[in-house]
PDB file of N, CA, C and O in Angstrom:
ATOM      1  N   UNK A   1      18.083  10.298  -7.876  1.00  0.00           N
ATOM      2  CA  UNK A   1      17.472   9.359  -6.957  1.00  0.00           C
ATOM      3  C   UNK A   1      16.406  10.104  -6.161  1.00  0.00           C
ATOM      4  O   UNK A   1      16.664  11.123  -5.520  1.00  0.00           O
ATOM      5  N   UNK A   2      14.926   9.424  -6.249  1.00  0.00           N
ATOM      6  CA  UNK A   2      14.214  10.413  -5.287  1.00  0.00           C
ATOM      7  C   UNK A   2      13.808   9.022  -3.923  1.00  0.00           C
ATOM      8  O   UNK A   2      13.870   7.799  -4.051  1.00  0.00           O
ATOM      9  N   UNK A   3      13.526   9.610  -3.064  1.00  0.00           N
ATOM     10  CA  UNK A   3      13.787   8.506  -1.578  1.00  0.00           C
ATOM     11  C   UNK A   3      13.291   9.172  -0.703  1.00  0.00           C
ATOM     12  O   UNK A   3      12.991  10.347  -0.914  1.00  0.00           O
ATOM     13  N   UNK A   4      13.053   8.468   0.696  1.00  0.00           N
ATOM     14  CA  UNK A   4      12.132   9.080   1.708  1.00  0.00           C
ATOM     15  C   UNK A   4      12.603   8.798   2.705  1.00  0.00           C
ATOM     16  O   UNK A   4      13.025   7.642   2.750  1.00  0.00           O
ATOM     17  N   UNK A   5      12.748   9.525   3.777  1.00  0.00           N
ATOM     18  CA  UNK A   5      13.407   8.825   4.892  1.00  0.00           C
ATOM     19  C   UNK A   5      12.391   8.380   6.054  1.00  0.00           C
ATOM     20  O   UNK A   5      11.509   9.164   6.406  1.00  0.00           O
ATOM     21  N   UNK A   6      12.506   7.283   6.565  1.00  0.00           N
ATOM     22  CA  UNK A   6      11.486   6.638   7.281  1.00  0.00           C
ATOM     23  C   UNK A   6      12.493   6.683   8.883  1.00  0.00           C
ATOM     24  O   UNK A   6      13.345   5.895   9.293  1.00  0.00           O
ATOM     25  N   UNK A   7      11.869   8.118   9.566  1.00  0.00           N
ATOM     26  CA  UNK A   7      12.509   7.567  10.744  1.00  0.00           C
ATOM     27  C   UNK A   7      12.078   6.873  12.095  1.00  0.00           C
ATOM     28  O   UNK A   7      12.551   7.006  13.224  1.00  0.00           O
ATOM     29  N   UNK A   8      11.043   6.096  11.642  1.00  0.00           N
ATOM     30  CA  UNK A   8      10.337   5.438  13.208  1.00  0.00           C
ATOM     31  C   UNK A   8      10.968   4.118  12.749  1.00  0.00           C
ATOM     32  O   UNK A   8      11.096   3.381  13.727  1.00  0.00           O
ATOM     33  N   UNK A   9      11.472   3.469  11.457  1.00  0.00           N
ATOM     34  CA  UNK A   9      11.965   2.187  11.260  1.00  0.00           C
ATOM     35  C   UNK A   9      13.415   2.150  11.416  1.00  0.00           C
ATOM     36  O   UNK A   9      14.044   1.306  12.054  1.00  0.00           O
ATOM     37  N   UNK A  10      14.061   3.514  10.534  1.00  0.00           N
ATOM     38  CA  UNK A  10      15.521   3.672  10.598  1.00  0.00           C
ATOM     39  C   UNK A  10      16.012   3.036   9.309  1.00  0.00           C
ATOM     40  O   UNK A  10      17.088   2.490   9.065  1.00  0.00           O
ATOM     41  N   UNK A  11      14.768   3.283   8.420  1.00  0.00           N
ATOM     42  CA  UNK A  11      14.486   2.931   6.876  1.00  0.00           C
ATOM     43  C   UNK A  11      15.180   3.910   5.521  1.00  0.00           C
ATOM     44  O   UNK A  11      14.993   5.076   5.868  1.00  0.00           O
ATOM     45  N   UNK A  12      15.592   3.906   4.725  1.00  0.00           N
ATOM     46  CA  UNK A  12      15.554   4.694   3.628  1.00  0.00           C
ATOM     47  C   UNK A  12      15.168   4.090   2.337  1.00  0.00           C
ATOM     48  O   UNK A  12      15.543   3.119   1.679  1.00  0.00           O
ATOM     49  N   UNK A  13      14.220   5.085   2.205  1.00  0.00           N
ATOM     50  CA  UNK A  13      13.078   4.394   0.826  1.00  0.00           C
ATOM     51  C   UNK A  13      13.334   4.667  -0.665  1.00  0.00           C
ATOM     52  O   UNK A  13      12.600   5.511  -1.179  1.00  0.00           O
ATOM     53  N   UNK A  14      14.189   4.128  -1.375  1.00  0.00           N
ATOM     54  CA  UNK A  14      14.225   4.553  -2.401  1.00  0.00           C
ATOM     55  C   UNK A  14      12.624   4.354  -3.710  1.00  0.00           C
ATOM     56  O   UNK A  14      12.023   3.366  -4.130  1.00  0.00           O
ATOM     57  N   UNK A  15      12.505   5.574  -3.905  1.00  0.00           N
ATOM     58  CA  UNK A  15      11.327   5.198  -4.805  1.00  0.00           C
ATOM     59  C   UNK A  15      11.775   5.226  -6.441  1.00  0.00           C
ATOM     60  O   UNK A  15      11.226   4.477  -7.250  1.00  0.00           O
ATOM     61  N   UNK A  16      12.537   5.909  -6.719  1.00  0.00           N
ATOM     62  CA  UNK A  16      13.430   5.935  -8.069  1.00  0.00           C
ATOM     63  C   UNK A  16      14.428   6.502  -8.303  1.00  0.00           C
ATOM     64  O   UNK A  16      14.767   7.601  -7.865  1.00  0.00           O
ATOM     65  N   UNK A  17      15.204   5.568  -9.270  1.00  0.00           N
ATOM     66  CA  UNK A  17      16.495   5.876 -10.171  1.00  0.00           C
ATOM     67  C   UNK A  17      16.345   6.212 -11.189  1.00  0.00           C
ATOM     68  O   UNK A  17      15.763   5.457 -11.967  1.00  0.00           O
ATOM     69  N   UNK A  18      16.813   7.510 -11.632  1.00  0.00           N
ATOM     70  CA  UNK A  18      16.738   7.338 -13.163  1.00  0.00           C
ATOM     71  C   UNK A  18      17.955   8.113 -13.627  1.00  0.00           C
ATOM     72  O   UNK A  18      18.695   8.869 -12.998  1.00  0.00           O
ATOM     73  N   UNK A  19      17.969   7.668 -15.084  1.00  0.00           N
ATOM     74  CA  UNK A  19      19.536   7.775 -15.956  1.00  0.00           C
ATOM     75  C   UNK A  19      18.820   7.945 -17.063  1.00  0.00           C
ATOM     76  O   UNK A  19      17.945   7.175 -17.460  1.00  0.00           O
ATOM     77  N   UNK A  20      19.252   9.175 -17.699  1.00  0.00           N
ATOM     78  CA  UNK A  20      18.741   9.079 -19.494  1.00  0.00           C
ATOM     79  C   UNK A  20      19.439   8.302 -20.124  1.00  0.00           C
ATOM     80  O   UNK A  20      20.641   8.044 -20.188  1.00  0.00           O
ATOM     81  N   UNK A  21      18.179   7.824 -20.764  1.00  0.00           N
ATOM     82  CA  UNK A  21      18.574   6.401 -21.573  1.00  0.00           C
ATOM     83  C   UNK A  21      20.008   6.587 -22.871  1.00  0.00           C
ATOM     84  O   UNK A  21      20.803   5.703 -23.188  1.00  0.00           O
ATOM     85  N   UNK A  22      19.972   7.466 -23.199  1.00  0.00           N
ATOM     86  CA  UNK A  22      21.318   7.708 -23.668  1.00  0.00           C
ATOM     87  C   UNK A  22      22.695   7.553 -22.935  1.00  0.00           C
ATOM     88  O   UNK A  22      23.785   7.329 -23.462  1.00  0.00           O
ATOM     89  N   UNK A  23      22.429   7.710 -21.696  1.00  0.00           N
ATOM     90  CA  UNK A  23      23.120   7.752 -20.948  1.00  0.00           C
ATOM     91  C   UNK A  23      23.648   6.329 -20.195  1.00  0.00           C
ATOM     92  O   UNK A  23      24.742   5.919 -19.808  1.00  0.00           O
ATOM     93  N   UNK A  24      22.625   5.941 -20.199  1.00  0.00           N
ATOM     94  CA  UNK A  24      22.610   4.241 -19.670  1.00  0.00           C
ATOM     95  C   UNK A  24      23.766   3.704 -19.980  1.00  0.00           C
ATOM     96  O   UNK A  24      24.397   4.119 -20.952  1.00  0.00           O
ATOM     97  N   UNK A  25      24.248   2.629 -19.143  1.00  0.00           N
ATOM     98  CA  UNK A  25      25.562   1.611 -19.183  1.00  0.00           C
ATOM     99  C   UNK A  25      26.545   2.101 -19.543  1.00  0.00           C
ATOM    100  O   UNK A  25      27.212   1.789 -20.529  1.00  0.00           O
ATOM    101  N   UNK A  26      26.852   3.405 -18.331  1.00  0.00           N
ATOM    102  CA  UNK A  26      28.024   4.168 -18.362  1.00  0.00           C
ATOM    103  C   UNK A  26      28.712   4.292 -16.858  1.00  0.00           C
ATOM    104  O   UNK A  26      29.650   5.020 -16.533  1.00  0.00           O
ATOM    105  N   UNK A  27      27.781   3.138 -15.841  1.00  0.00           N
ATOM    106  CA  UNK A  27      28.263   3.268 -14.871  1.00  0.00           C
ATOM    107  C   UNK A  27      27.232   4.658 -13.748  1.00  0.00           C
ATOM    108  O   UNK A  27      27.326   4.829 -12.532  1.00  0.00           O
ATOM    109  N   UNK A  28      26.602   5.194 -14.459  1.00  0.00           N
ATOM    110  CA  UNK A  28      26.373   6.377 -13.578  1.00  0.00           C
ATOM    111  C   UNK A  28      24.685   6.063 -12.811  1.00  0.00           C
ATOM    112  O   UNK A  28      23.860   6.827 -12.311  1.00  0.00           O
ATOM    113  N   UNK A  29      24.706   4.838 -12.987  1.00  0.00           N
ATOM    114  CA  UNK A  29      23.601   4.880 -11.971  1.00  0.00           C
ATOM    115  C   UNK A  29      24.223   3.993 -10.539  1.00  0.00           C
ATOM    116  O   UNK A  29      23.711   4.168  -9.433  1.00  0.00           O
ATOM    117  N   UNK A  30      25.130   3.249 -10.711  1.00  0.00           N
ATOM    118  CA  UNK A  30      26.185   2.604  -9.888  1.00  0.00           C
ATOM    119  C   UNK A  30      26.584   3.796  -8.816  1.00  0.00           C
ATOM    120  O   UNK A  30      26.583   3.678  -7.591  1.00  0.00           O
ATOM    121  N   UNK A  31      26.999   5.228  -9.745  1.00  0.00           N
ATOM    122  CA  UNK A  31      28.293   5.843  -9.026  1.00  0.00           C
ATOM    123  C   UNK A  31      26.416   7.041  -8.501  1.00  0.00           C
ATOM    124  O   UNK A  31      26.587   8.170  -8.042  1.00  0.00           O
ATOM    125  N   UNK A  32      25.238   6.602  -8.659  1.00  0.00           N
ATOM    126  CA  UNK A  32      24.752   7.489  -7.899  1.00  0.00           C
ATOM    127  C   UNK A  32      24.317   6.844  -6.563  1.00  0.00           C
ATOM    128  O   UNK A  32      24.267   7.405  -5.468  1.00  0.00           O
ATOM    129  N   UNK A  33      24.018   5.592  -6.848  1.00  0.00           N
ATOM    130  CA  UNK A  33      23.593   4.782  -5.717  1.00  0.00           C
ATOM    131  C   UNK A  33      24.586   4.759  -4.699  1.00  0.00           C
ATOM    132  O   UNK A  33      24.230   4.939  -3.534  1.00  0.00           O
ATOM    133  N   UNK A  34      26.039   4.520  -5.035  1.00  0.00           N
ATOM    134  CA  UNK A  34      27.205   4.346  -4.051  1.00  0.00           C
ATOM    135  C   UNK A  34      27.350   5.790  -3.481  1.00  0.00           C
ATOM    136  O   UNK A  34      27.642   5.659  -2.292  1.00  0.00           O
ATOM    137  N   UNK A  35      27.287   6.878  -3.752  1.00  0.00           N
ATOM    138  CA  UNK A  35      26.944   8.219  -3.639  1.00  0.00           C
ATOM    139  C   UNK A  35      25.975   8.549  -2.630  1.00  0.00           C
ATOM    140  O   UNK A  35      25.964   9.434  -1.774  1.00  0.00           O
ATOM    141  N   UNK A  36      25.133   7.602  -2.934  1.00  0.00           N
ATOM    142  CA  UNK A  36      23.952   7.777  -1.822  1.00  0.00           C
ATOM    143  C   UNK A  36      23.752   6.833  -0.628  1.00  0.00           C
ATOM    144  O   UNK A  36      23.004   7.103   0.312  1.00  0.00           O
ATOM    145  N   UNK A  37      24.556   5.580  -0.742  1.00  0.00           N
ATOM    146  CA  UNK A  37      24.534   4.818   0.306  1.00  0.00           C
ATOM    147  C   UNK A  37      26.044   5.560   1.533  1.00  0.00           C
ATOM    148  O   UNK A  37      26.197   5.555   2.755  1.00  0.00           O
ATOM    149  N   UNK A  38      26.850   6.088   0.388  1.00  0.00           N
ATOM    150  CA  UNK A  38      27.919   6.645   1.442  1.00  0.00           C
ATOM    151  C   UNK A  38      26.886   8.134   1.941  1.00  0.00           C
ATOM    152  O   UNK A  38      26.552   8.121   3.126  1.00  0.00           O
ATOM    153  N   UNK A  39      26.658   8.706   1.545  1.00  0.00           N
ATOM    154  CA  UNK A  39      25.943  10.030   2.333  1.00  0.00           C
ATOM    155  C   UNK A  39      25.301   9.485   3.123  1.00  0.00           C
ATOM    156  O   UNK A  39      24.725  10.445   3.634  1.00  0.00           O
ATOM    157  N   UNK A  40      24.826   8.318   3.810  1.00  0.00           N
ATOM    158  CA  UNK A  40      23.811   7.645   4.728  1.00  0.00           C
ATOM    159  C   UNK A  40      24.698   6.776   5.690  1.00  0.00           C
ATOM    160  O   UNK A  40      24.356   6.576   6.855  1.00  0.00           O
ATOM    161  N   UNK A  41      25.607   6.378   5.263  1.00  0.00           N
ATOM    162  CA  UNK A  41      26.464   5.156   5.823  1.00  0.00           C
ATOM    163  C   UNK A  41      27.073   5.090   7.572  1.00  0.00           C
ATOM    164  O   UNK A  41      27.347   4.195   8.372  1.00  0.00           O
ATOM    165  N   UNK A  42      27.077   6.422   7.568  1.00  0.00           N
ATOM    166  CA  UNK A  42      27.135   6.728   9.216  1.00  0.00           C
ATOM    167  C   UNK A  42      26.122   7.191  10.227  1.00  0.00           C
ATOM    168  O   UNK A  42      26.213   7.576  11.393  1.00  0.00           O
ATOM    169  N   UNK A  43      24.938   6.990   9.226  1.00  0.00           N
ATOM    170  CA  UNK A  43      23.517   8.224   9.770  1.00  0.00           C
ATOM    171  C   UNK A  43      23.219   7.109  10.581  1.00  0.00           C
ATOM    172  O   UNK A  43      23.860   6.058  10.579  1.00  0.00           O
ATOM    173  N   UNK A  44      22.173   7.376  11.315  1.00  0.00           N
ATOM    174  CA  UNK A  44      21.043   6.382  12.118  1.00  0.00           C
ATOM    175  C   UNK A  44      20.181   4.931  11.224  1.00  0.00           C
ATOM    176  O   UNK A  44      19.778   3.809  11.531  1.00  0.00           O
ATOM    177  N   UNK A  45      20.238   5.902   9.849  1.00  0.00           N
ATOM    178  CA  UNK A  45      19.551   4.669   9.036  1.00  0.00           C
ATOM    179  C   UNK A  45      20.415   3.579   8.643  1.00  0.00           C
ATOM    180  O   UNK A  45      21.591   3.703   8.302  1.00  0.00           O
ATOM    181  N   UNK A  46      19.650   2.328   8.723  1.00  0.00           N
ATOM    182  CA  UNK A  46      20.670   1.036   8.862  1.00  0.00           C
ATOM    183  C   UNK A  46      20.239   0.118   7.735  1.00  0.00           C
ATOM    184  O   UNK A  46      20.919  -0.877   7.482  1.00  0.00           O
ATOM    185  N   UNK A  47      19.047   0.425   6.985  1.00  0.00           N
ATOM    186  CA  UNK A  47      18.681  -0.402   5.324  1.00  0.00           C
ATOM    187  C   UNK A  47      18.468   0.748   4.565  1.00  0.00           C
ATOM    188  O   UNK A  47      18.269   1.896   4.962  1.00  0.00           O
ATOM    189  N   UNK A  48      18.542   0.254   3.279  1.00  0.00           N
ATOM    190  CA  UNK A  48      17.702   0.759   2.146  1.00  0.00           C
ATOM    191  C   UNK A  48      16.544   0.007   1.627  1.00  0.00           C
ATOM    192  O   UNK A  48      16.854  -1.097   1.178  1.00  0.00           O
ATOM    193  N   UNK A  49      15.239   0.322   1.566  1.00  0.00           N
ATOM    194  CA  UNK A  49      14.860  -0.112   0.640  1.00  0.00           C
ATOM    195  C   UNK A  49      14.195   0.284  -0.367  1.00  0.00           C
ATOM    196  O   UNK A  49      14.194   1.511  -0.469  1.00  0.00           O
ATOM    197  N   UNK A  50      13.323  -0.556  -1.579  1.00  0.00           N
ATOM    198  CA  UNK A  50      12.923  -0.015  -3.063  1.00  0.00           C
ATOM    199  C   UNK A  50      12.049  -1.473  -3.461  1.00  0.00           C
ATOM    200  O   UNK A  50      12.411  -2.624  -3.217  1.00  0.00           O
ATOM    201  N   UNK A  51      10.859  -1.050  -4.113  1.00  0.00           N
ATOM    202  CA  UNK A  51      10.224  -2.346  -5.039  1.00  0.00           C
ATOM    203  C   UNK A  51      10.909  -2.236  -6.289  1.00  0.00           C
ATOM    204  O   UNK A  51      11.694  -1.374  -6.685  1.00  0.00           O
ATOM    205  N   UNK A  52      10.517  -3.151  -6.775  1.00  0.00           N
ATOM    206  CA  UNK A  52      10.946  -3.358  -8.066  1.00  0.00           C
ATOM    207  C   UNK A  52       9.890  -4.355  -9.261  1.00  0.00           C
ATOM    208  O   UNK A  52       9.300  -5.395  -8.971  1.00  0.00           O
ATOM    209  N   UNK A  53       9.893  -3.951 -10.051  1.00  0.00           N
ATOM    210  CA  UNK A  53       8.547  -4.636 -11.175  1.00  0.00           C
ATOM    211  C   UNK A  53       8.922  -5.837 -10.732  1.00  0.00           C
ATOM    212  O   UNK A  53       9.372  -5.864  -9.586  1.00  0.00           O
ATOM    213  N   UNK A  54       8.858  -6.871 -11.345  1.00  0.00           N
ATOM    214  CA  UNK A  54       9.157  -8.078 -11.379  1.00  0.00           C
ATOM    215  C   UNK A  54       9.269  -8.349 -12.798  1.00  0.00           C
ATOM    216  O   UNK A  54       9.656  -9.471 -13.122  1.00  0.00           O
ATOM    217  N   UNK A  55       8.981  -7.466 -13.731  1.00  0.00           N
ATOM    218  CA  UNK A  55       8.757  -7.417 -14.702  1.00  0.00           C
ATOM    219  C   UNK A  55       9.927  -6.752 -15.599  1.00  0.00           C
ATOM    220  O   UNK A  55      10.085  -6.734 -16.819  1.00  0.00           O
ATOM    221  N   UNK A  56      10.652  -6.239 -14.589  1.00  0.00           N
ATOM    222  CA  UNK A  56      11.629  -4.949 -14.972  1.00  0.00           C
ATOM    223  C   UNK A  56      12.635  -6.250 -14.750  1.00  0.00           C
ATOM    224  O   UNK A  56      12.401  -6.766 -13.657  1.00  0.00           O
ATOM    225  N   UNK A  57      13.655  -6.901 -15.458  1.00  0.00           N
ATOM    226  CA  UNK A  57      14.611  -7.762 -15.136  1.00  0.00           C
ATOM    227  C   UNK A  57      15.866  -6.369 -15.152  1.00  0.00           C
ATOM    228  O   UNK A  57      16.586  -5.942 -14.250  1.00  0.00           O
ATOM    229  N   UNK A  58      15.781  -6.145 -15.928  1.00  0.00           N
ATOM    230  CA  UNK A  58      17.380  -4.643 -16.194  1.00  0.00           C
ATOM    231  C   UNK A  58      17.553  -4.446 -14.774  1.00  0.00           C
ATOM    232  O   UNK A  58      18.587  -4.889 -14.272  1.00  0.00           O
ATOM    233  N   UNK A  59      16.484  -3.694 -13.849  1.00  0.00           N
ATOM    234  CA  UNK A  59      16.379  -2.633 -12.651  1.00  0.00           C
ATOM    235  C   UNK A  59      17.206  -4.390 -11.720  1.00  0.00           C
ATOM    236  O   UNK A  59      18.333  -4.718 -11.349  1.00  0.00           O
ATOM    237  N   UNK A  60      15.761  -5.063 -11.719  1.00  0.00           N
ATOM    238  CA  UNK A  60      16.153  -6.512 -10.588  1.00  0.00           C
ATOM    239  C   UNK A  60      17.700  -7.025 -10.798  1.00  0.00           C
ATOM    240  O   UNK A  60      18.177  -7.465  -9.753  1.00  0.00           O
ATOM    241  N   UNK A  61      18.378  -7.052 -11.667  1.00  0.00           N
ATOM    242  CA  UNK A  61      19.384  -7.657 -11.846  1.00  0.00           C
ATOM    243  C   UNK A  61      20.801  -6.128 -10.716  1.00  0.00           C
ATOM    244  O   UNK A  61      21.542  -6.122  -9.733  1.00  0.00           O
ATOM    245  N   UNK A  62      20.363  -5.247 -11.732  1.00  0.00           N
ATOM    246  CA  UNK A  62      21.241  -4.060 -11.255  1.00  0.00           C
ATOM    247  C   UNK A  62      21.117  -4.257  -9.369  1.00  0.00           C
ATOM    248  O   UNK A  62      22.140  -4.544  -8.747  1.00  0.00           O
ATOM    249  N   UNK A  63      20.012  -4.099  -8.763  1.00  0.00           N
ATOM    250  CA  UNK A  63      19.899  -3.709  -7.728  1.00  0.00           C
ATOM    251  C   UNK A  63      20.646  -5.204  -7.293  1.00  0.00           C
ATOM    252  O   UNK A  63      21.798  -4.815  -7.095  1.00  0.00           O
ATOM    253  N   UNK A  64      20.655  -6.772  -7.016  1.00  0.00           N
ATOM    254  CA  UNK A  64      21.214  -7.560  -6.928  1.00  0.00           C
ATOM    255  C   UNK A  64      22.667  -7.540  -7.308  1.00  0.00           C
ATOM    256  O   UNK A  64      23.406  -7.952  -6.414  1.00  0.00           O
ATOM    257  N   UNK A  65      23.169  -7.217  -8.254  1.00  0.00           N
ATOM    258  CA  UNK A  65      24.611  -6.442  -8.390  1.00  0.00           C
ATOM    259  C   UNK A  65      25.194  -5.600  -6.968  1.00  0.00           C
ATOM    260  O   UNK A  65      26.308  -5.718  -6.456  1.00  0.00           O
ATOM    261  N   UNK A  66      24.258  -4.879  -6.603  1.00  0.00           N
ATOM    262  CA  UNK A  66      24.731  -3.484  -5.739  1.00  0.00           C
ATOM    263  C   UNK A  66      24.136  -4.270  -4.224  1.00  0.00           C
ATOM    264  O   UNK A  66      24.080  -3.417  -3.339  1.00  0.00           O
ATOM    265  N   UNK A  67      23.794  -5.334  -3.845  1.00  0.00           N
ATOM    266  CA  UNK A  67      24.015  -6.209  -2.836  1.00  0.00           C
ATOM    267  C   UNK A  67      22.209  -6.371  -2.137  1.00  0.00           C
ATOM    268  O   UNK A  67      21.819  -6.851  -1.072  1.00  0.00           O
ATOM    269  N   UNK A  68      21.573  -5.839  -3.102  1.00  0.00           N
ATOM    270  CA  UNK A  68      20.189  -6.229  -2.465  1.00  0.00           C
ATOM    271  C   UNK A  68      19.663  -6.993  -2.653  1.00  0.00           C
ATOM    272  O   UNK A  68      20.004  -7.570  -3.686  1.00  0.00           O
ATOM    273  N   UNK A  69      18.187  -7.763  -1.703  1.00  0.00           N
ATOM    274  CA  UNK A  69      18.066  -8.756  -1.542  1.00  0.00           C
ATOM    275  C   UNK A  69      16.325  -8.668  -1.402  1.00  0.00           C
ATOM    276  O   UNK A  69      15.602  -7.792  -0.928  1.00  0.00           O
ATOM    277  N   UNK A  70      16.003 -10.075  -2.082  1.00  0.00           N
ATOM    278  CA  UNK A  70      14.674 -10.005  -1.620  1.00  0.00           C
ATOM    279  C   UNK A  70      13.952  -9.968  -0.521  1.00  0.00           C
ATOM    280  O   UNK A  70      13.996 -10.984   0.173  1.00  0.00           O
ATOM    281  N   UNK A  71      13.146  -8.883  -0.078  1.00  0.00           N
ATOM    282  CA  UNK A  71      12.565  -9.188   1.535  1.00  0.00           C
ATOM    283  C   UNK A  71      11.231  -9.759   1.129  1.00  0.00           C
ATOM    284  O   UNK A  71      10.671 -10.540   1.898  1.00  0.00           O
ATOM    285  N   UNK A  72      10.837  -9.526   0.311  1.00  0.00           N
ATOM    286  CA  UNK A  72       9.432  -9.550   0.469  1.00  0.00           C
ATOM    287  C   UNK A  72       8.402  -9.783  -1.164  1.00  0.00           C
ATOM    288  O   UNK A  72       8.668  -9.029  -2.100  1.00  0.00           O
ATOM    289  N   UNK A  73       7.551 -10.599  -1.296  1.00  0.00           N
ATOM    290  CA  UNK A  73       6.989 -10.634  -2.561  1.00  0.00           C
ATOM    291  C   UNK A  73       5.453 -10.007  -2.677  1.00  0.00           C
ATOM    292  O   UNK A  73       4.470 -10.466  -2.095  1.00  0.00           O
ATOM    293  N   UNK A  74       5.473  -8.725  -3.661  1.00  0.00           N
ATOM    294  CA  UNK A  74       4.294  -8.259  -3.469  1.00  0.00           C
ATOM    295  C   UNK A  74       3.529  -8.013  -4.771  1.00  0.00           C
ATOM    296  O   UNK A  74       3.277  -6.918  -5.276  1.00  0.00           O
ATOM    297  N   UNK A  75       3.132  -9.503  -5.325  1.00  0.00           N
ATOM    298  CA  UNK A  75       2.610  -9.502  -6.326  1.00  0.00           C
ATOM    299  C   UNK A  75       3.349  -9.332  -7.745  1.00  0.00           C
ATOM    300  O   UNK A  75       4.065 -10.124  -8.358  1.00  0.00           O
ATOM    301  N   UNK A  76       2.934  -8.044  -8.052  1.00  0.00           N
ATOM    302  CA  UNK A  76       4.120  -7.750  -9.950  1.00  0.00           C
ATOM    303  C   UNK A  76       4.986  -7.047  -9.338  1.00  0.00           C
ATOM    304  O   UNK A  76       5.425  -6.210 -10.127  1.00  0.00           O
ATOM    305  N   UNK A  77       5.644  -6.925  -7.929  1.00  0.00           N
ATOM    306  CA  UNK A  77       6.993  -6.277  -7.272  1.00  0.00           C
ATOM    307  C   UNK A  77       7.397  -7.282  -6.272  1.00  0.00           C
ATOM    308  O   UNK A  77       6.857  -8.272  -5.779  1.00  0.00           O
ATOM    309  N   UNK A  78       8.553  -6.678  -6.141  1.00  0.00           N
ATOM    310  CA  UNK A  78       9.016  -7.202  -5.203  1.00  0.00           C
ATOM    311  C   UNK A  78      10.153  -5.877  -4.258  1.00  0.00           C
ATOM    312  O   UNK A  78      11.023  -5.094  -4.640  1.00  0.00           O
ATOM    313  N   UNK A  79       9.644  -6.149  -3.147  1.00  0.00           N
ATOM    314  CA  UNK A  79      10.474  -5.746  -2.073  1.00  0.00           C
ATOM    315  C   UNK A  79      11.817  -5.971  -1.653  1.00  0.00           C
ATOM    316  O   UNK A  79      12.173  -7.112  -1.357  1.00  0.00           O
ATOM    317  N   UNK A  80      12.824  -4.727  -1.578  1.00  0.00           N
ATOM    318  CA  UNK A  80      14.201  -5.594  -1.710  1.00  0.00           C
ATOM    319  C   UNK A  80      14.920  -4.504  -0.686  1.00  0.00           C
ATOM    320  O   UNK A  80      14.594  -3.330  -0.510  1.00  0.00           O
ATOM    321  N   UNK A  81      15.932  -5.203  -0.103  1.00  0.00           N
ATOM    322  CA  UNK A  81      16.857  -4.019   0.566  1.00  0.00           C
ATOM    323  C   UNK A  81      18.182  -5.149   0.963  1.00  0.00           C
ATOM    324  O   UNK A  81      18.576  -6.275   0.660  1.00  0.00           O
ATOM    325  N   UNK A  82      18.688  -3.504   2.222  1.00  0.00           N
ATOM    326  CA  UNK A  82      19.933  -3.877   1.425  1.00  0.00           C
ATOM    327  C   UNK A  82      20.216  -2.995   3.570  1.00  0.00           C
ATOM    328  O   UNK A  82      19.496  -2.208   4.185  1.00  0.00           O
ATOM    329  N   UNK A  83      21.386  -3.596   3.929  1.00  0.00           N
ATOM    330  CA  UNK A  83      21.878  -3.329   5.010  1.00  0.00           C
ATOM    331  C   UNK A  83      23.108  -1.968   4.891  1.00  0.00           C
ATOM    332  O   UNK A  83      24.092  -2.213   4.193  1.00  0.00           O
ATOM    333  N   UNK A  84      23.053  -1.057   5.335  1.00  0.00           N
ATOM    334  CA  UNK A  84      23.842  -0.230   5.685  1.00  0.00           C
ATOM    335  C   UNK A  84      25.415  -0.639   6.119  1.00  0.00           C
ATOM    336  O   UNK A  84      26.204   0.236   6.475  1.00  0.00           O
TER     337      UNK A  84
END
């Protein structure tokens, strides 16, 4: 997972996930995200967020699974997060 921490919002930015594709639908992009929302879960930061293609249904569906939500529509993405 690479991510940014935004501390004048109290933001965390995920910019990407990735899993070798061999690897895919084994659960381990689940057990990195939950991994990373617990290492944060008591910090100051109180969302996550991440775009997403609009184009990418696999990524949009996963991240909706793991409780995120659309904030925002920005053309061929969309803006999504998710409450701490």
């Amino acid at each position: 997972i690479a991510y940014y921490e935004n501390w004048q919002s109290n933001e965390l930015y995920i910019t990407l996930i990735a899993v070798r594709q061999e690897l895919q639908h084994h659960g381990l992009g689940s057990k990195l995200l939950l991994h990373f929302e617990q290492k944060y879960r008591d910090s100051q930061f109180r969302e996550i967020r991440l775009e997403v293609d609009k184009s990418n249904t696999k990524a949009y569906v996963f991240y909706l699974k793991h409780g995120f939500q659309e904030v925002e529509d920005r053309n061929q993405k969309l803006l999504m997060g998710k409450r701490l």
